[in-house]
C-alpha positions in Angstrom: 33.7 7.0 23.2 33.6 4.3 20.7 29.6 4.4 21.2 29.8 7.7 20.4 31.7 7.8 17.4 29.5 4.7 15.9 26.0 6.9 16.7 28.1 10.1 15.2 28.6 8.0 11.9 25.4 6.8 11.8 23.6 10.1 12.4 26.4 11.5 9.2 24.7 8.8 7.0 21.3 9.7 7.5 21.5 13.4 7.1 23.1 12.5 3.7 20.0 10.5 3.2 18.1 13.7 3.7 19.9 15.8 1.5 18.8 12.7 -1.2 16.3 14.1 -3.9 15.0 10.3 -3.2 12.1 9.6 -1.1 12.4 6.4 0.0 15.6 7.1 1.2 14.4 10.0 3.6 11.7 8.0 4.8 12.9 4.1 4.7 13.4 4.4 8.5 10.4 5.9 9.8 8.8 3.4 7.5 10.3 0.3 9.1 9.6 2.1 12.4 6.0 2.4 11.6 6.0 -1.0 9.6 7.3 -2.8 12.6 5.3 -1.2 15.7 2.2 -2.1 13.7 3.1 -5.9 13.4 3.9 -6.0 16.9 0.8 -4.4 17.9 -1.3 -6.7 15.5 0.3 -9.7 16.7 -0.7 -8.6 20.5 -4.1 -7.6 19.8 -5.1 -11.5 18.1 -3.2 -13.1 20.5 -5.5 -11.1 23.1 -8.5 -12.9 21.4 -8.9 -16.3 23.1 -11.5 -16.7 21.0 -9.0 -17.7 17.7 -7.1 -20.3 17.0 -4.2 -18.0 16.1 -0.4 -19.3 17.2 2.4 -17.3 15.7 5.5 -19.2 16.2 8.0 -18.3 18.9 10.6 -17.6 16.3 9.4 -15.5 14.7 7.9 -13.6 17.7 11.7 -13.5 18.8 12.6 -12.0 15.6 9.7 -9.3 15.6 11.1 -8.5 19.0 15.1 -8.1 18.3 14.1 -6.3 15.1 11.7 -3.9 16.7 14.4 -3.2 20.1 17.2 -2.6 17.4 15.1 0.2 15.3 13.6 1.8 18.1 17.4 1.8 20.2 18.8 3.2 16.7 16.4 5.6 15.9 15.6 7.2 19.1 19.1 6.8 20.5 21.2 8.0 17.9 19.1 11.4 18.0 19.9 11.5 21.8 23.5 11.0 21.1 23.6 13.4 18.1 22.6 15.8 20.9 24.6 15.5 23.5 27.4 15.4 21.0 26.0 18.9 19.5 25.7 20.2 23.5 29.7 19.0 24.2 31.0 20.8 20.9 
């Protein structure tokens, strides 16, 4: 319940964001989104390529990761939630 509340507040502050007249504010999280698959998938495709001496530190592999899992959970999971919520009312 808590869960939902948290992904109900959350999907309240990013409709206000839409109603902005700003457009980095409409588009700030698709941006990450995009920003962040793109690193990932940059990062994968040199480190596919034996052929480089390319090392990325672990850290900062770790970091890519978490951040990456957290947008993609928020994004695509508080539009799940602000469904289910919209089917139960």
């Amino acid at each position: 319940e808590q869960d939902l509340t948290e992904m109900e507040n959350v999907s309240k502050r990013w409709s206000s964001d839409m109603k902005s007249d700003s457009w980095l504010s409409k588009n700030t999280r698709p941006l990450t989104l995009i920003y962040l698959t793109l690193a990932s998938t940059i990062l994968m495709i040199l480190d596919s390529f034996h052929s480089l001496l390319f090392d990325v530190d672990t850290a900062w592999v770790e970091l890519l990761k978490t951040l990456l899992i957290t947008v993609y959970v928020a994004y695509f999971g508080s539009r799940g939630a602000e469904k289910i919520t919209k089917i139960n009312k």
